[in-house]
Wavefront OBJ file of the C-alpha trace (Angstrom):
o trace
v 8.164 23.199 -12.783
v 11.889 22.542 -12.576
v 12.130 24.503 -9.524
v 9.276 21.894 -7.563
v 11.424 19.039 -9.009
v 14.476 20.187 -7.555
v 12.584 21.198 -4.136
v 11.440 17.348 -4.650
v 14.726 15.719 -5.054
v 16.395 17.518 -2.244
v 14.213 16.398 0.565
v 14.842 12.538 -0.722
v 15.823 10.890 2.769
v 19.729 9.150 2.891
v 19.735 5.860 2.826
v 21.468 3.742 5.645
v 25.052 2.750 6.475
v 25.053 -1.095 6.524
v 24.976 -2.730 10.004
v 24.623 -6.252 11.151
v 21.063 -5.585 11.388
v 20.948 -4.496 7.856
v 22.755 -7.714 6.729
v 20.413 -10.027 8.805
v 16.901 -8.411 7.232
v 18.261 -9.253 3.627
v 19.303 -12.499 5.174
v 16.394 -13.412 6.431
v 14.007 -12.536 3.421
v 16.408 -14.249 1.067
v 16.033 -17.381 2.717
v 12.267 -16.996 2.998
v 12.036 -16.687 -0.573
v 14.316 -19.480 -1.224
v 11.849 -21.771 0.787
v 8.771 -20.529 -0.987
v 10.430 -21.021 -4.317
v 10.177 -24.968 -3.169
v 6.328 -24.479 -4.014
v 6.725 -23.268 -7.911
v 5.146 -26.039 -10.415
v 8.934 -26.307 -12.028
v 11.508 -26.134 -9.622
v 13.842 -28.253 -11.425
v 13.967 -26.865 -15.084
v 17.948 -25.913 -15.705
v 20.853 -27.115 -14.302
v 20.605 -29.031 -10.968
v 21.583 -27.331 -7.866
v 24.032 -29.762 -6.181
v 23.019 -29.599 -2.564
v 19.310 -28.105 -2.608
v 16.248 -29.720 -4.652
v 16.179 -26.453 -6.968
v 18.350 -25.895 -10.066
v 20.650 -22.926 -10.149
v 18.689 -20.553 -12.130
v 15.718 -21.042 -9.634
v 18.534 -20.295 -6.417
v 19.218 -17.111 -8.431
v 15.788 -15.866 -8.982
v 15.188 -16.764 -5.798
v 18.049 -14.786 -3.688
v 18.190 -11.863 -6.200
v 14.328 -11.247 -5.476
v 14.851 -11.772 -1.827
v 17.322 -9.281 -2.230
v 14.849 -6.885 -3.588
v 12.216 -7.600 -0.615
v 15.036 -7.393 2.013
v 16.218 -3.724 0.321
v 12.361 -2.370 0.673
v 12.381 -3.838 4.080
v 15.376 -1.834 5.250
v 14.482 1.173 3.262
v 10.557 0.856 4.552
v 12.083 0.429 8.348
v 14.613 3.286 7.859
v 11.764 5.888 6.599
v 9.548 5.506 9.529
v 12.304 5.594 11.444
v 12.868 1.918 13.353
v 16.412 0.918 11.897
l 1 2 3 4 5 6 7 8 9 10 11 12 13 14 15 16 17 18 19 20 21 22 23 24 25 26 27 28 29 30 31 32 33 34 35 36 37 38 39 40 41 42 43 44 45 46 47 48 49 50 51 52 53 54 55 56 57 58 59 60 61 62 63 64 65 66 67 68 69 70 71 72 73 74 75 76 77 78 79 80 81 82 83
């Protein structure tokens, strides 16, 4: 049992240096999620965002889970081997 857990952690692939490309993928799905948080029933509960028509605790849901899609993005385009 150990032994096949091992065997399973070595063959984990590395993950990739950052590159331009790398920075313009989270970039990109940040700001996509940012516009689709425009659509949630509340936008506005919290502290007012000063320049956009969200509050701040909406921006930061919104980039740190755009974040998240743009890291599964990379990590999805690295394993099949396109990035």
């Amino acid at each position: 049992m150990i032994l096949s857990t091992l065997l399973a952690a070595a063959s984990v692939p590395v993950t990739p240096e950052w590159t331009p490309t790398v920075g313009i993928i989270i970039s990109v799905s940040s700001l996509v999620v940012l516009l689709l948080s425009l659509t949630i029933k509340y936008p506005l509960v919290g502290p007012k965002f000063p320049i956009l028509p969200i509050s701040v605790p909406t921006f930061i849901g919104a980039m740190a889970f755009g974040h998240v899609i743009g890291i599964g993005i990379v990590l999805g385009l690295t394993n099949i081997g396109r990035l």
